[in-house]
C-alpha positions as CSV (number, residue, x, y, z in Angstrom):
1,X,0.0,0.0,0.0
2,X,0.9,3.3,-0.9
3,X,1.4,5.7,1.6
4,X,2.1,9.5,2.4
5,X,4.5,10.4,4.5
6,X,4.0,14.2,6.0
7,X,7.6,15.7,5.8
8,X,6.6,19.3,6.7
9,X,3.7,21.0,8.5
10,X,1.0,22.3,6.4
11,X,0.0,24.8,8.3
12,X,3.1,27.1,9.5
13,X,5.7,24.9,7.0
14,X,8.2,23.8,10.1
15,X,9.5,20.4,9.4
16,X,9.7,20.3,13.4
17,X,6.8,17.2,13.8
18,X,7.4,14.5,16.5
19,X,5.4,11.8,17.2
20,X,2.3,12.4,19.7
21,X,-0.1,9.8,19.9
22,X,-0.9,6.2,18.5
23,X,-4.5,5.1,17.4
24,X,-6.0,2.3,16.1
25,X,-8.6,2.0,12.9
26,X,-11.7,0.4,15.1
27,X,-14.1,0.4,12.3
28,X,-12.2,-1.0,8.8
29,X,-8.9,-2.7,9.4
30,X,-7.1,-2.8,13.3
31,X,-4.2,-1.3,11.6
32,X,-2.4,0.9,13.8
33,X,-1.5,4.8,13.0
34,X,0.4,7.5,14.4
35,X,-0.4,11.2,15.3
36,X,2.5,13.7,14.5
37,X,2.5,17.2,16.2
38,X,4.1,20.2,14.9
39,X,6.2,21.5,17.4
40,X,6.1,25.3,15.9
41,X,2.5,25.7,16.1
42,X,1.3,22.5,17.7
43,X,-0.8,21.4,14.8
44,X,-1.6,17.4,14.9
45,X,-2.1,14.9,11.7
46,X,-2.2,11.3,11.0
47,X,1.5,10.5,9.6
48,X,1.8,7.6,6.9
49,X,-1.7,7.6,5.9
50,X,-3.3,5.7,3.0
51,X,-2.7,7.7,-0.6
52,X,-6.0,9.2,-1.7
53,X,-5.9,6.6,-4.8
54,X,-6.2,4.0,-2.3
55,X,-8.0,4.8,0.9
56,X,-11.4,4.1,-0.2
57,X,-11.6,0.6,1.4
58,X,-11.4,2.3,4.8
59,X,-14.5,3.7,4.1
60,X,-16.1,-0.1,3.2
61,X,-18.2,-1.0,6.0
62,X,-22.0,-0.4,6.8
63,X,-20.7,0.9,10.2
64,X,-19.7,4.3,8.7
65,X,-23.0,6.3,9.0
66,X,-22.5,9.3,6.7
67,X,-21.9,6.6,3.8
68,X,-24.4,3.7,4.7
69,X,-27.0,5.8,6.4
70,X,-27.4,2.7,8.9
71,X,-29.9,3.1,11.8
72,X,-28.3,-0.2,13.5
73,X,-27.7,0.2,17.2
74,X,-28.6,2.5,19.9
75,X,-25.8,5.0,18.9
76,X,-26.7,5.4,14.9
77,X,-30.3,5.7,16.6
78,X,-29.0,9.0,18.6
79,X,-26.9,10.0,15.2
80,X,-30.3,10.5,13.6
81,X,-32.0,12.1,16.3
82,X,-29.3,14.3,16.7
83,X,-29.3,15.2,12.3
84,X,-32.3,16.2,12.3
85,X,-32.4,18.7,15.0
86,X,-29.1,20.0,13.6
87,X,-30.1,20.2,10.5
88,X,-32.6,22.6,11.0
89,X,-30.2,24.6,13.2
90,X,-27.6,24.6,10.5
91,X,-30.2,26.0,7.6
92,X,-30.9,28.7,10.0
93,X,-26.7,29.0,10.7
94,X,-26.5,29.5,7.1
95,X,-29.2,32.1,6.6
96,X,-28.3,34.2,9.5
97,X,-24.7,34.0,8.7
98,X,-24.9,35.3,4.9
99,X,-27.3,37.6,5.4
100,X,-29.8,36.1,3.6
101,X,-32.6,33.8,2.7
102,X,-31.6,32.2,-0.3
103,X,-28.7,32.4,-2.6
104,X,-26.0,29.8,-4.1
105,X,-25.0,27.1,-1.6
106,X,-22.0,24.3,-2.6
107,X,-22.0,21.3,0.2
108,X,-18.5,19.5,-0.3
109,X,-18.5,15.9,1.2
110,X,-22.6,15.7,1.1
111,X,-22.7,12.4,2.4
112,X,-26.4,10.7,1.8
113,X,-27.5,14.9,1.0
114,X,-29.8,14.9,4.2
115,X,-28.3,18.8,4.1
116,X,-28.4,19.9,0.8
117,X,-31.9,18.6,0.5
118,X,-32.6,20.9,3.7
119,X,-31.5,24.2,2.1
120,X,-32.7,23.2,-1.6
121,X,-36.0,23.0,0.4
122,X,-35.3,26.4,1.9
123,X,-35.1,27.9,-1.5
124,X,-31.6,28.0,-2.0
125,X,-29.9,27.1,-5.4
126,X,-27.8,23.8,-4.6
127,X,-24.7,22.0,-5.7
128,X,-23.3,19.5,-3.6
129,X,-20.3,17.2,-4.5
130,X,-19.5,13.7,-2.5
131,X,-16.6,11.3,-3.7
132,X,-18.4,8.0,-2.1
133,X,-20.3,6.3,-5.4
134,X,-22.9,4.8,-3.1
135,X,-23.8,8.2,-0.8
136,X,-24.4,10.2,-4.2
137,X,-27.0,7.2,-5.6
138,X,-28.3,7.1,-2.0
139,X,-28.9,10.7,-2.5
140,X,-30.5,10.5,-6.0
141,X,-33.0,7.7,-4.8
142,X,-33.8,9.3,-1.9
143,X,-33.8,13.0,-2.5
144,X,-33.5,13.5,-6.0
145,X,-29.9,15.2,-5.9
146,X,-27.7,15.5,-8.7
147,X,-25.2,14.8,-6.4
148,X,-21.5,15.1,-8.3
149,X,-18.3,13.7,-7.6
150,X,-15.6,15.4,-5.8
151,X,-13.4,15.7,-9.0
152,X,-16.0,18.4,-10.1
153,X,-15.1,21.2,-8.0
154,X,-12.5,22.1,-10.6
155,X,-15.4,22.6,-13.3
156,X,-17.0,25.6,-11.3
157,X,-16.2,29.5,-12.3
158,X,-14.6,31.5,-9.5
159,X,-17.3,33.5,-7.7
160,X,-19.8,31.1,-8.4
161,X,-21.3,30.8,-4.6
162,X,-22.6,32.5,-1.9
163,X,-22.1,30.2,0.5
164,X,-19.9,27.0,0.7
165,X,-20.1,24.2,3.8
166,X,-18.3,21.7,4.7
167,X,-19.3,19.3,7.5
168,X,-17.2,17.2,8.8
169,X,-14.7,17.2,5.3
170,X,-11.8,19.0,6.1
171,X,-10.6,16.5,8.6
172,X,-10.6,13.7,5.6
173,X,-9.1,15.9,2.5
174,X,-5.3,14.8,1.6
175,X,-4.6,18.3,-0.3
176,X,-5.5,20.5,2.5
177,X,-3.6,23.8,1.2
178,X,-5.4,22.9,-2.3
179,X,-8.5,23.0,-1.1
180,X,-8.6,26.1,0.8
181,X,-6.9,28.2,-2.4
182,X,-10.1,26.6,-4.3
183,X,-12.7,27.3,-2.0
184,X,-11.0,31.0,-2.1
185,X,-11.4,31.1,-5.6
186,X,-15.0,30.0,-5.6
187,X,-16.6,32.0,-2.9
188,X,-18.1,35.7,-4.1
189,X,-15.8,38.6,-2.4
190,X,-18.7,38.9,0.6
191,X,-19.3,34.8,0.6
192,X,-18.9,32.7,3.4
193,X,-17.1,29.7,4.6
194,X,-18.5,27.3,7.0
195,X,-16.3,24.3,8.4
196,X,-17.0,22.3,10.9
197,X,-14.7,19.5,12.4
198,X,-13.7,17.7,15.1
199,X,-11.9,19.7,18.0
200,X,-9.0,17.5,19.6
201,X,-8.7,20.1,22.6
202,X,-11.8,19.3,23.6
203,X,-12.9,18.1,27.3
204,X,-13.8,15.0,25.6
205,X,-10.3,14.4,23.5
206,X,-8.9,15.3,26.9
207,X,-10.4,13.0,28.6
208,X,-9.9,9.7,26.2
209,X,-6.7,10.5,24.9
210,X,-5.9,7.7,21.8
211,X,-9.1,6.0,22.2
212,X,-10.9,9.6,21.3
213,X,-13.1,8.2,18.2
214,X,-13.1,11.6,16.2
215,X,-9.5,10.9,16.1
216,X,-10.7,7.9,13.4
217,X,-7.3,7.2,11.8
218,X,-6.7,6.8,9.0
219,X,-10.1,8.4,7.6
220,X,-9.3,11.8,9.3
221,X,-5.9,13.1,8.3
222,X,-6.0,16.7,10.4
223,X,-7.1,17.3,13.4
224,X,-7.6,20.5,13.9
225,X,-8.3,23.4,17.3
226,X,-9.7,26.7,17.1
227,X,-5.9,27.9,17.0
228,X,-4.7,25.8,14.5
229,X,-7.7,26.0,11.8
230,X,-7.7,30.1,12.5
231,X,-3.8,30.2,11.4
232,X,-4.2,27.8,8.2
233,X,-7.5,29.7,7.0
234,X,-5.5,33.2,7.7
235,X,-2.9,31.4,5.0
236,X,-5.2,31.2,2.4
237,X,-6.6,35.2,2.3
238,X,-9.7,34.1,5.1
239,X,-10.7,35.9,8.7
240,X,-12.6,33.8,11.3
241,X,-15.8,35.4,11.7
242,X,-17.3,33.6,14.0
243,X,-17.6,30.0,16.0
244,X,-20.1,28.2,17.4
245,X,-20.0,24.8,19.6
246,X,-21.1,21.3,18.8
247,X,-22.2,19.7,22.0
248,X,-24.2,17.4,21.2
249,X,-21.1,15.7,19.3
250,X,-19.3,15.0,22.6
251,X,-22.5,12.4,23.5
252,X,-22.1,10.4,20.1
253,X,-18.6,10.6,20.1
254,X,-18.1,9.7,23.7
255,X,-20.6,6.6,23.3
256,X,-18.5,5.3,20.4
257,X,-15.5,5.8,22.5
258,X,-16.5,3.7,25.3
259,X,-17.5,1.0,22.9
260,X,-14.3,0.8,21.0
261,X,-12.8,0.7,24.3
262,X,-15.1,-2.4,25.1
263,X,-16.3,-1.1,28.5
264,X,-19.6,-2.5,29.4
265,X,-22.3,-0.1,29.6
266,X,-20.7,1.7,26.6
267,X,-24.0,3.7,25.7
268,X,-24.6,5.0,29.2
269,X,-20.8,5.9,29.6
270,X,-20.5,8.0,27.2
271,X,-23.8,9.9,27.8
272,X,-22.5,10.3,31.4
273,X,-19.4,11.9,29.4
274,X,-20.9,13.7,26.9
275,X,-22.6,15.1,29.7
276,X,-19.7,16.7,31.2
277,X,-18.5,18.0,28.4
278,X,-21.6,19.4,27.0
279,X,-21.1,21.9,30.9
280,X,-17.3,22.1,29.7
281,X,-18.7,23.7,26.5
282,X,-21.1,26.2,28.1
283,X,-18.2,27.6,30.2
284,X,-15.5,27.2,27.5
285,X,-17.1,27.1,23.7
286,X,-13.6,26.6,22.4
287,X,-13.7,22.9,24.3
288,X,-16.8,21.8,22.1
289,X,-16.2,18.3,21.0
290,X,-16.3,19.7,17.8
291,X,-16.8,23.6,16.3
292,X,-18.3,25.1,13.5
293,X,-15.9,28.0,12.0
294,X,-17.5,30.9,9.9
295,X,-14.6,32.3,7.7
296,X,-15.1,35.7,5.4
297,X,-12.5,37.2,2.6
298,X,-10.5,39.5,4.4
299,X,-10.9,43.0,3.0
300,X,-8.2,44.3,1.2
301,X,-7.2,46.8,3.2
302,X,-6.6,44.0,5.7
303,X,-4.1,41.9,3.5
């Protein structure tokens, strides 16, 4: 297997990156990965991970929910319940953060489309893009989406959208630096940027350490904090506008936690943690399981 080997840190460029922490795949393979941290700005990533071309069968098994859609298990059961309240909070995220109603929208990494069907519903204009062949058909059954695949994003005009999300899809993209001179290139000069993704300074990263399941090596190759994600958007012409906390994350994440860790009573374990860190959060948004970041152009008069 082909893999790739992080020489320098994509963020701040130091080649300063020793190891930090050692996780295990729980839901494909066993395998065994390591977590390198940059020792200039403290910026953590998954060192020797699958090449692009070939880290598609990581993604092969019916336990990956944003693929399969699965409803299996008490946990999946929360997932959903969880998606559809955020779903309507996100549509109303997106609308009060553009300053509109309706407008363009491009959702990178879809998934199944359960949010670009939301906002096309809202009256937005949609394009959403998904690399995972059977999420897009799941989409088109489903929802009716023309959902494209990921190599399309290079067939859109600069300034074609208003808006442009990504949830949970920065943490899997191997051209990180790439991506963000694209999405650049495609927002309008007053667009916005929304990313969200997993926070490893969270109470609940904290607290689990390797086992921490948003860590999921080798899918997720960053893993970001409100520190780090600020500096690499500031890189790439962007200003943090806002950020808003994920707390319900910590309850699904800290459930699946507890189950890869095979303690009994995984399901009440991790509400019991989630818990906790859903206070953490309300004292400390920055230690959200995971964050949504708003990002705007910065002016020019600020570059």
């Amino acid at each position: 297997m082909n893999k790739l080997t992080i020489k320098s840190c994509p963020v701040c460029g130091s080649t300063q990156l020793e190891r930090a922490l050692t996780c295990v795949d729980h839901y494909a393979s066993g395998e065994v990965f390591h977590l390198c941290r940059c020792q200039n700005c403290g910026f953590l990533l998954t060192q020797d991970f699958p090449v692009e071309a070939e880290i598609g069968r990581y993604y092969e098994t019916p336990d990956y929910i944003s693929h399969s859609d699965t409803r299996k298990g008490a946990m999946n059961s929360v997932y959903h319940w969880v998606r559809s309240y955020m779903l309507k909070r996100k549509a109303r995220l997106v609308m009060h953060e553009a300053h509109r109603r309706e407008g363009r929208l491009l959702d990178i990494g879809t998934g199944t489309g359960y949010f670009a069907d939301t906002m096309r519903r809202q009256g937005w204009q949609v394009e959403a893009v998904e690399k995972n062949e059977g999420a897009r058909k799941f989409a088109k059954e489903h929802f009716n989406l023309d959902v494209k695949p990921d190599t399309a994003l290079s067939d859109y005009e600069p300034a074609s959208f208003d808006v442009i999300t990504l949830w949970h899809v920065m943490e899997h993209l191997e051209h990180l630096n790439e991506t963000w001179e694209r999405l650049y290139s495609l927002l309008t000069e007053k667009g916005v940027l929304i990313v969200a993704v997993p926070n490893c300074s969270s109470y609940d990263a904290q607290k689990y350490g390797a086992y921490w399941a948003a860590y999921d090596v080798p899918r997720h190759l960053w893993h970001f904090t409100p520190s780090t994600i600020h500096h690499l958007a500031a890189n790439h012409g962007f200003i943090m506008a806002e950020r808003h906390p994920m707390p319900f994350d910590a309850f699904y994440v800290s459930m699946l936690t507890e189950k890869h860790m095979r303690h009994s009573c995984a399901f009440l374990r991790g509400m019991f943690t989630g818990t906790l860190a859903w206070f953490s959060s309300l004292v400390r948004k920055e230690r959200s399981s995971s964050m949504i970041y708003v990002f705007r152009k910065k002016k020019e008069t600020d570059r």
